[in-house]
VOLUMTOR-469912 format. One line per field, with one value per atom (N, C-alpha, C, CB): residue number from 1; residue in three letters; atom name; x, y, z. Coordinates in Angstrom, 2 decimals. Each point is the difference from the previous one (the first is absolute). Last residue first. Glycine has a CB too. Example, Ala and Ser with C-alpha at 12.3 -4.5 7.8 and 13.67 -1.06 7.14 Angstrom:
<pts>
n <- [2 2 2 2 1 1 1 1]
res <- [SER SER SER SER ALA ALA ALA ALA]
atom <- [N CA C CB N CA C CB]
X <- [12.85 0.82 -0.77 1.18 -0.89 -0.89 0.90 -1.89]
Y <- [-2.25 1.19 1.09 -0.63 -5.09 1.19 1.20 -1.17]
Z <- [7.08 0.06 0.73 -2.15 2.08 0.00 0.00 1.25]
</pts>
This chain:
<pts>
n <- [86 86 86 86 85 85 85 85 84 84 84 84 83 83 83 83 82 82 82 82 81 81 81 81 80 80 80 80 79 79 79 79 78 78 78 78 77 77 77 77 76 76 76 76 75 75 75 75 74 74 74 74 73 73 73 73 72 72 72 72 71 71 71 71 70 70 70 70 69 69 69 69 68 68 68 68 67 67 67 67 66 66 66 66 65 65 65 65 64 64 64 64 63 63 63 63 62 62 62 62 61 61 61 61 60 60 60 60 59 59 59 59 58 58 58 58 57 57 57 57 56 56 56 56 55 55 55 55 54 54 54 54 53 53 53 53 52 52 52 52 51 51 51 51 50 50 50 50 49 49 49 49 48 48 48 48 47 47 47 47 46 46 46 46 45 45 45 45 44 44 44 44 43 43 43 43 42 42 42 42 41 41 41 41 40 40 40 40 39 39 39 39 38 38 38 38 37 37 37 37 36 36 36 36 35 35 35 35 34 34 34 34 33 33 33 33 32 32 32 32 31 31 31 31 30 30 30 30 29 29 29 29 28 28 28 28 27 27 27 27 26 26 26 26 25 25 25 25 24 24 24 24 23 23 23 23 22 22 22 22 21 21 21 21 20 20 20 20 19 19 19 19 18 18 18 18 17 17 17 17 16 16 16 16 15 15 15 15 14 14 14 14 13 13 13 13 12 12 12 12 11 11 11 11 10 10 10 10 9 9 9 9 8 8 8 8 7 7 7 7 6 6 6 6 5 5 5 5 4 4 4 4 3 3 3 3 2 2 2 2 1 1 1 1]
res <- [UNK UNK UNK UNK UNK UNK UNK UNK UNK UNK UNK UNK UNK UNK UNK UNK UNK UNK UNK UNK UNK UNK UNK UNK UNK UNK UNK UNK UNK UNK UNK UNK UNK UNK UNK UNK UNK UNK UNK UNK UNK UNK UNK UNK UNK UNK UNK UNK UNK UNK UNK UNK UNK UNK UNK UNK UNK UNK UNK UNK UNK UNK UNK UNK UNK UNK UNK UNK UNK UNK UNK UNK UNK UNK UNK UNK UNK UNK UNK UNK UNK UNK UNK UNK UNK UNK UNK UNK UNK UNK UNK UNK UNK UNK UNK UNK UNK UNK UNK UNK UNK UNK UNK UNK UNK UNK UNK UNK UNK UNK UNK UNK UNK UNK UNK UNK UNK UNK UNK UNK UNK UNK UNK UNK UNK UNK UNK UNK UNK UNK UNK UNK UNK UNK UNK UNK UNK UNK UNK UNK UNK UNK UNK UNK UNK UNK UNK UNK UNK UNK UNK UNK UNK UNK UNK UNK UNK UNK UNK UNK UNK UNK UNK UNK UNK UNK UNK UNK UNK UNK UNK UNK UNK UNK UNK UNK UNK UNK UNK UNK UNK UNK UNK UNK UNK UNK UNK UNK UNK UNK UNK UNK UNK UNK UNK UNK UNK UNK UNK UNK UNK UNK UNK UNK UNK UNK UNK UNK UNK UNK UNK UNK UNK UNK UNK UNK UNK UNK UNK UNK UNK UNK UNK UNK UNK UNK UNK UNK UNK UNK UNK UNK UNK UNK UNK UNK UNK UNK UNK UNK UNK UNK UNK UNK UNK UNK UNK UNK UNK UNK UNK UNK UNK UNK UNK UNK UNK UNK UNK UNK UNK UNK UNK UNK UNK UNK UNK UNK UNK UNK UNK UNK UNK UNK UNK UNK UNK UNK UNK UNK UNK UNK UNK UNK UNK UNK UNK UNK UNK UNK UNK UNK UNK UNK UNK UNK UNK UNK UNK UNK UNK UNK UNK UNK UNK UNK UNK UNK UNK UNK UNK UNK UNK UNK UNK UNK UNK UNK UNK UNK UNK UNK UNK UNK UNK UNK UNK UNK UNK UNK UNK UNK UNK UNK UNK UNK UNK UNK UNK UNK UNK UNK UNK UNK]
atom <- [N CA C CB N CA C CB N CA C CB N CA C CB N CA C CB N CA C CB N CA C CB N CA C CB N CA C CB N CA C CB N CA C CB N CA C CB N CA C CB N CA C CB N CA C CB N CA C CB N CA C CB N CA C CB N CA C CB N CA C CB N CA C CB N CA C CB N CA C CB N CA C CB N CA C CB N CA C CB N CA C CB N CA C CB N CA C CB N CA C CB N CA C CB N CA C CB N CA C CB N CA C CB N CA C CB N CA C CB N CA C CB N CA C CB N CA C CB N CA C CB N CA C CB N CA C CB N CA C CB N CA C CB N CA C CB N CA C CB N CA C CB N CA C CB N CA C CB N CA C CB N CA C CB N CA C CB N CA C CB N CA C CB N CA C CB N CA C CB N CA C CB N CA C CB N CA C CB N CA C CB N CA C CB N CA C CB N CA C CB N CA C CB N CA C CB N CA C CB N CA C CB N CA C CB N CA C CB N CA C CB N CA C CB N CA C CB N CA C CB N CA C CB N CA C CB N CA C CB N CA C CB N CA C CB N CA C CB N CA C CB N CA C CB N CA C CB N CA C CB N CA C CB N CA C CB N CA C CB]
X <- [-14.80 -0.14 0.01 -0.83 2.74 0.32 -0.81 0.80 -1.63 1.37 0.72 -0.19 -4.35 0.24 1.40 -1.92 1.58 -0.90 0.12 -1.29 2.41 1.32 -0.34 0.32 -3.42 1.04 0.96 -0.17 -3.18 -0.82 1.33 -2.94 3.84 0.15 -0.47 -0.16 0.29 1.33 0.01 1.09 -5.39 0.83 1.34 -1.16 -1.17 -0.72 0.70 -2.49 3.96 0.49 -0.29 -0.05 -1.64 1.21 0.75 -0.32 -3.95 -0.14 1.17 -1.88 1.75 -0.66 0.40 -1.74 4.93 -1.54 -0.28 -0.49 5.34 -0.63 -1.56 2.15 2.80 -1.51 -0.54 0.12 4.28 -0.44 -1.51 1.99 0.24 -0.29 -0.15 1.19 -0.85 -1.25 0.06 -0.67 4.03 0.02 -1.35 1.48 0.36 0.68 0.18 0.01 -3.52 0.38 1.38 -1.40 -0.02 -1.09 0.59 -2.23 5.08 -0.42 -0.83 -0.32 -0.22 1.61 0.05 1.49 -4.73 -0.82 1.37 -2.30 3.38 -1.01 -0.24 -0.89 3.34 0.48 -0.60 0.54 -2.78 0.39 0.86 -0.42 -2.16 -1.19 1.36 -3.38 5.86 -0.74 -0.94 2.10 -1.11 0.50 -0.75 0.41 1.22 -0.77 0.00 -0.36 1.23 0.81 -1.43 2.19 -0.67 -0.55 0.23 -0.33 2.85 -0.65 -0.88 -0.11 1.87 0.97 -0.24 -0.18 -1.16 -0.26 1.52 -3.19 1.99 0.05 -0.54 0.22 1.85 -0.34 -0.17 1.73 -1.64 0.14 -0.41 0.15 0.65 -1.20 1.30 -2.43 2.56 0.63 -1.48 2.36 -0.47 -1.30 0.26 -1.51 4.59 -0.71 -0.79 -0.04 3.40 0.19 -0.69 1.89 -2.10 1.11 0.04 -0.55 -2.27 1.09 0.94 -1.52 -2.93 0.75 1.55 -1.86 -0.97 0.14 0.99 -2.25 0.43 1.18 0.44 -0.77 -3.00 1.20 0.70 -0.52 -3.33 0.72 1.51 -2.64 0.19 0.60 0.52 -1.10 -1.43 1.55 0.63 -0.49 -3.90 1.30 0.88 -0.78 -2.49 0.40 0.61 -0.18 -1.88 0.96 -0.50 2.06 -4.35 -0.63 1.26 -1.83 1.97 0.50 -0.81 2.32 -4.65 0.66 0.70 0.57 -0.98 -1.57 -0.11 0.04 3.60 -0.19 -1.14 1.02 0.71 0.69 -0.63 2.47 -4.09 -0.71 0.38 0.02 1.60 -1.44 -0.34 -0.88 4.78 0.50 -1.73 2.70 -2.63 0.94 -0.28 0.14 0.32 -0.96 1.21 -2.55 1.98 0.41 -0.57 1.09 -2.93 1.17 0.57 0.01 -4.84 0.92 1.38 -1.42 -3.02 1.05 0.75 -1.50 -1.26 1.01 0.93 -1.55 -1.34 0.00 1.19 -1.41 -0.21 1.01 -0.24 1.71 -4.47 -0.12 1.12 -2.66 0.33 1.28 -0.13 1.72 -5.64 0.12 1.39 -2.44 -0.73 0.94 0.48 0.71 -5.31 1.73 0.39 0.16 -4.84 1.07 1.11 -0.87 -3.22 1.18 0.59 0.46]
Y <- [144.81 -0.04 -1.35 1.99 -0.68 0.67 -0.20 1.23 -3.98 0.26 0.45 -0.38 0.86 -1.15 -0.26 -0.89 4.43 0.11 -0.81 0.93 -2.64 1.34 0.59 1.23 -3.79 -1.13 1.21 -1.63 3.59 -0.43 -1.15 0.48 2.08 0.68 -0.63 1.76 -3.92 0.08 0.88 -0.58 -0.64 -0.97 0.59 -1.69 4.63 0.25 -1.35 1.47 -1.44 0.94 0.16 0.84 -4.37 0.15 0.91 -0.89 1.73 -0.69 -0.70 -0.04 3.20 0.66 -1.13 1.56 -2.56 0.15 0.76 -2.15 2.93 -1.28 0.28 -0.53 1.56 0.20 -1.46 1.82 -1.37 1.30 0.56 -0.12 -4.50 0.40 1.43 -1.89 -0.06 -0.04 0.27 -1.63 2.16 1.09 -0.46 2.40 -4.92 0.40 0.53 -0.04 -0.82 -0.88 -0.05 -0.79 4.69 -0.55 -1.25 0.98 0.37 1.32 -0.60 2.03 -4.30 -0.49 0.79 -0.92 2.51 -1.39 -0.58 -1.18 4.99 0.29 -0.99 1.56 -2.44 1.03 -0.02 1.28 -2.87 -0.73 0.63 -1.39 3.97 -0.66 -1.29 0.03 4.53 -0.86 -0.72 -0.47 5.43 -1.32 -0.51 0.10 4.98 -0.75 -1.43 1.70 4.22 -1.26 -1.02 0.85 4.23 -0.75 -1.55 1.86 2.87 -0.70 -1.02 2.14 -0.34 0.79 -0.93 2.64 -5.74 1.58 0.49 -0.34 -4.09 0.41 1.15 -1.82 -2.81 1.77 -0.25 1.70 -5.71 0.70 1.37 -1.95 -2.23 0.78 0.76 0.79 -4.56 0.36 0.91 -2.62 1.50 0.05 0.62 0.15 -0.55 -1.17 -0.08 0.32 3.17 -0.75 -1.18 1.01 2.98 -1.14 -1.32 0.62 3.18 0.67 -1.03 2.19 -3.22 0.30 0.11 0.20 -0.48 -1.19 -0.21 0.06 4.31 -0.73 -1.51 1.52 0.60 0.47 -0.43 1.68 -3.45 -0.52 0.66 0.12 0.57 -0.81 -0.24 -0.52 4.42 -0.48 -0.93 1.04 -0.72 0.73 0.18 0.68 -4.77 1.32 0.73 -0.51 -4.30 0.51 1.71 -2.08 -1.70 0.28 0.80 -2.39 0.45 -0.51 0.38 0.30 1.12 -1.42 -0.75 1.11 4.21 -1.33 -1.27 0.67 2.02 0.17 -0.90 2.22 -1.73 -0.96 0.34 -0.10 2.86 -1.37 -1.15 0.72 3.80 0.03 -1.46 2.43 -1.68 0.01 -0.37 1.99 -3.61 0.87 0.23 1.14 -5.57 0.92 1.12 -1.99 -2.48 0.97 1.05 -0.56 -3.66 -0.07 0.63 -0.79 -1.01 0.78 0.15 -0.11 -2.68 -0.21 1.56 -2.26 2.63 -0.96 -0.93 0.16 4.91 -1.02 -1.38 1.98 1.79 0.03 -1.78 2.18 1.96 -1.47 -0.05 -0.49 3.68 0.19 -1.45 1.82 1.23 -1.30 -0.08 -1.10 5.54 -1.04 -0.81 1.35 1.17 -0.09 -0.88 0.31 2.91 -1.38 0.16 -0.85 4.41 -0.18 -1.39 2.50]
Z <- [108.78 0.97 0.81 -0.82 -2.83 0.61 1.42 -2.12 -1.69 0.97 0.74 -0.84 -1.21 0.85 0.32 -0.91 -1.96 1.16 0.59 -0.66 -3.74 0.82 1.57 -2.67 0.12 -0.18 1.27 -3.42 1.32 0.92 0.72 -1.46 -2.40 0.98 1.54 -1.95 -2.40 0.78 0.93 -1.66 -0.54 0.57 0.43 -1.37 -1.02 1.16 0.67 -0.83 -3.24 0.62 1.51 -2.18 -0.95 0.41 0.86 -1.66 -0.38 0.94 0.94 -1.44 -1.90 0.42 1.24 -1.96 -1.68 0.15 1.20 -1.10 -1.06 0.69 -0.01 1.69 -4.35 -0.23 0.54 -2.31 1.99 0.03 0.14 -1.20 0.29 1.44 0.34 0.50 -4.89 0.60 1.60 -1.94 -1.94 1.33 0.40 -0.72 -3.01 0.84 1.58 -2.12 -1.79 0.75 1.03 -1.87 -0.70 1.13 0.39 -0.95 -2.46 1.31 1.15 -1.81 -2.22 1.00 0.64 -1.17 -1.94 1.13 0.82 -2.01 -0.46 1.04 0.46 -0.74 -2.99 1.02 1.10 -1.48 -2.14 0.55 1.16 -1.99 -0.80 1.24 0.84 -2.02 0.09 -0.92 1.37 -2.48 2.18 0.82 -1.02 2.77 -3.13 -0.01 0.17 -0.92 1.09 0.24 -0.44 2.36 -3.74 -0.20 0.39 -1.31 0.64 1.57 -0.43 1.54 -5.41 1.15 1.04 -0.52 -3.66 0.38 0.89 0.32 0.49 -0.93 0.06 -0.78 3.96 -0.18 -1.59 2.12 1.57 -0.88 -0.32 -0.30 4.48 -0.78 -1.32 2.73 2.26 -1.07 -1.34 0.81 4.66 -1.13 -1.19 1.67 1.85 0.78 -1.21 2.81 -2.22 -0.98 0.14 -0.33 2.72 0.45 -1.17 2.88 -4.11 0.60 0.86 0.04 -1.38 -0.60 -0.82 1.14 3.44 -0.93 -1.33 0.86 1.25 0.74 -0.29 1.72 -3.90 -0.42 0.82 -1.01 2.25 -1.70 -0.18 -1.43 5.52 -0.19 -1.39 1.87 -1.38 0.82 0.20 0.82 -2.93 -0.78 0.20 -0.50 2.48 -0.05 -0.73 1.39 -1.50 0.76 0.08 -0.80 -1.79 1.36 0.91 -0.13 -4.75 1.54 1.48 -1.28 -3.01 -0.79 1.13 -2.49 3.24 -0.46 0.55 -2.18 1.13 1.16 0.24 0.08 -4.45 0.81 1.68 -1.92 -1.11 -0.44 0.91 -2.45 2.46 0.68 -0.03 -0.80 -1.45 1.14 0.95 -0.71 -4.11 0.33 1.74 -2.77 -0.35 0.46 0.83 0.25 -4.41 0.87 0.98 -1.58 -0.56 0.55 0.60 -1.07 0.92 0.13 -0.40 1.23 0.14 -0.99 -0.30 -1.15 4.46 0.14 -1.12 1.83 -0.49 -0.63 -0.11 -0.90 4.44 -0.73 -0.79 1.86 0.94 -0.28 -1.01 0.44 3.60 -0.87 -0.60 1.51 -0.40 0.56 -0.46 -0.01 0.99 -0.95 0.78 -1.60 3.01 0.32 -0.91 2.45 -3.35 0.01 0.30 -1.44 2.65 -0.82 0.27 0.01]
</pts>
């Protein structure tokens, strides 16, 4: 069986929540708490139906890039933090 690949087309504009997760690489928790402090701005239609435009999102990201560190960054601050301690 094939694993799906999530690929969110980049000309894009809108996207709905699965798409925006994608598209940032955040979480559903983060978005909605994002949200919810008024940091990310999105739209409704329908009852529940939310949805982000691509620009929204790319100021999202450029905003919070320190939210999102690399693999390698990471393993750096711990190795950084260790050596201080010891």
């Amino acid at each position: 069986m094939k694993e799906k690949e999530a690929v969110v087309a980049v000309d894009k504009i809108w996207f709905n929540e699965k798409e925006a997760i994608n598209y940032t690489g955040f979480g559903r928790t983060e978005l909605f708490l994002n949200r919810d402090k008024g940091k990310l701005s999105y739209r409704t239609y329908g009852k529940r139906k939310i949805i982000y435009s691509r620009s929204d999102l790319d100021k999202f990201i450029e905003n919070n890039t320190h939210l999102v560190l690399s693999v390698d960054e990471q393993l750096k601050n711990i190795m950084t933090k260790r050596k201080k301690i010891l």
